[in-house]
C-alpha positions, 0 to 999 in steps of 0.5 A: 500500500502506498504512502497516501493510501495508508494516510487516508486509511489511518484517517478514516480509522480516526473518523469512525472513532470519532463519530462514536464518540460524537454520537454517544450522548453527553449529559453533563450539558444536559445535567447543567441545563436541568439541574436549577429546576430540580429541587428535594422535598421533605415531609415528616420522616419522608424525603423525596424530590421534584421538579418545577414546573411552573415559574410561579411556583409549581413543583411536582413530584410522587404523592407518596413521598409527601403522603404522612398520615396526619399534618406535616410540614412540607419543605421544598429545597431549591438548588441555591439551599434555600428552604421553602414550605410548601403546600399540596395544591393537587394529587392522584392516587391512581398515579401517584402523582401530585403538585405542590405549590410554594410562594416565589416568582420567576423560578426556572423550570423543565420543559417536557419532551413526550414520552411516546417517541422514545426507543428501548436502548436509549440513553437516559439520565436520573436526577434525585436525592439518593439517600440523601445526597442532593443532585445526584446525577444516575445514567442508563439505558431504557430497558423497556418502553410499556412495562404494565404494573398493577394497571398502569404502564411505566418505563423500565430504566437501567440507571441506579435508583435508590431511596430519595431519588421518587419524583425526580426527572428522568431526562433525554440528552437534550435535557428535557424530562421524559419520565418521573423516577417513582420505584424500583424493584425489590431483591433486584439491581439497576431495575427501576421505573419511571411513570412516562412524561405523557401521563405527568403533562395530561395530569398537569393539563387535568389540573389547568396548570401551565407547563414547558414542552417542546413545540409539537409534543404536547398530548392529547388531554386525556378526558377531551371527548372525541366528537364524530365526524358529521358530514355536511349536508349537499351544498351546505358550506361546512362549519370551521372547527371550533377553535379550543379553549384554554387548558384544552391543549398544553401550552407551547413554548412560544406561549408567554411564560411557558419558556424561550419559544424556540425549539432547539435542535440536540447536541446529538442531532448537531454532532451527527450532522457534523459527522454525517458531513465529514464523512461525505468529504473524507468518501469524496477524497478517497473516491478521487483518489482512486481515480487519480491512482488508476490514471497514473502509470506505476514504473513497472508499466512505463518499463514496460510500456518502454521506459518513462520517457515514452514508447521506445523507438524501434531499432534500425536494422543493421546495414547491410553486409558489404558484398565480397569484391570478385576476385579479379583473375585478369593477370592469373595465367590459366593454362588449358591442357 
């Protein structure tokens, strides 16, 4: 293999480890992003976290880490330590799932990516409180998509999960959450659930609370009837559709107060376009390289094609031998008998 050819091997070599490294997400940016809206939760004997949802001071986490029998005090710790009491504004037994409101403005808050596009193997991340450790950041894969407990249906994550991590965000590379982190298995390791984003964003909407989604990804409120469709009379101009009320739909992010109304295309996505890129010019060069190796004739061809000057000139025939001059016997005296 020529000089050239092995360069642009190595370089390709480079490129492939390259891209791998590109294409697997990185959540410390992520983690970053997130973090401020993360708070940890204590009620009584119990601790727990969430998430803020709202600037105006909405907090949600699992009903059953603020559920003490009797009245107990309710303090949500945001990430500069500061302590605020809390109250409990709205909550679900069946999804144990609940809202807390405490007393401040302009707080920062998550925004939602729906739950529904996810794939098993994808990279996820776990924020919580793990036995007490505040912001504590966990990282897995979804092992599955719709695993069915006792009626109701979670996603199965690989990420560590421990005491105090209920009702922290389980998020994407992009740093939007697609899940709440709610239990693990019993007698078992890195076998945790989270309850899915859709089901969090659709008690959120029940409830007529504001939130922060990625633009198109919010879901269909879950009690919104489904009217049949009637079809209009012959000749009768049909009817524009009703527009929707507010609370009927979740709020996009170009809302006022519902985040930056722009959505932002991933670091993943951005880093596999660069790649993507660099790859076609590398193809490129070795392509014309090829080619250019092909047209150029290798020295044993040219020594066989008759030298690197060109074709060699064929070779002069010898002259001719000069013909023997015949023996002159005009002073031979030949004597005849």
């Amino acid at each position: 293999m020529s000089r050239p050819h092995w360069l642009l091997g190595v370089v390709c070599c480079a490129t492939l480890l390259l891209g791998a490294a590109m294409c697997s997400a990185d959540f410390s940016q992520a983690f970053k992003q997130i973090d401020p809206a993360v708070v940890t939760i204590t009620a009584g004997e119990k601790s727990g976290s969430g998430f803020i949802v709202s600037a105006d001071g909405h907090v949600v986490t699992n009903r059953h880490v603020v559920e003490e029998d009797g009245d107990v005090q309710i303090v949500v710790k945001l990430q500069n330590d500061e302590e605020v009491e809390a109250a409990i504004a709205h909550s679900s037994i069946e999804r144990d799932l609940c809202v807390l409101k405490i007393e401040r403005a302009n707080l920062p808050v998550v925004q939602f990516a729906s739950s529904d596009k996810l794939e098993s193997g994808q990279e996820i991340a776990a924020i919580g409180a793990p036995l007490g450790l505040e912001h504590s950041v966990t990282r897995g894969v979804i092992s599955a998509l719709a695993r069915e407990i006792e009626g109701k249906t979670y996603i199965q994550l690989d990420a560590a999960l421990n005491e105090g991590n209920s009702g922290g965000p389980v998020i994407n590379e992009d740093a939007q959450v697609i899940g709440m982190a709610v239990m693990v298995a019993e007698e078992a390791e890195n076998v945790g659930f989270a309850i899915p984003s859709v089901a969090v964003m659709q008690f959120l909407q029940a409830n007529g609370l504001n939130f922060n989604v990625a633009l198109g990804e919010a879901p269909a409120p879950p009690s919104a009837p489904v009217e049949p469709e009637i079809e209009a009379a012959e000749g009768e101009a049909e009817e524009p559709a009703p527009e929707p009320t507010p609370g009927e739909v979740a709020p996009r992010p170009e809302a006022a107060g519902a985040g930056t109304g722009q959505p932002q295309m991933g670091a993943s996505w951005l880093g596999l376009v660069i790649l993507i890129s660099f790859v076609v010019a590398l193809l490129t060069a070795l392509v014309v390289s090829l080619i250019l190796a092909r047209r150029t004739p290798t020295p044993a061809a040219q020594v066989a094609a008759g030298g690197p000057t060109g074709p060699a000139t064929p070779a002069a025939p010898p002259p001719p031998a000069p013909e023997e001059p015949e023996d002159d016997l005009s002073d031979i005296d030949i004597d005849l008998h």
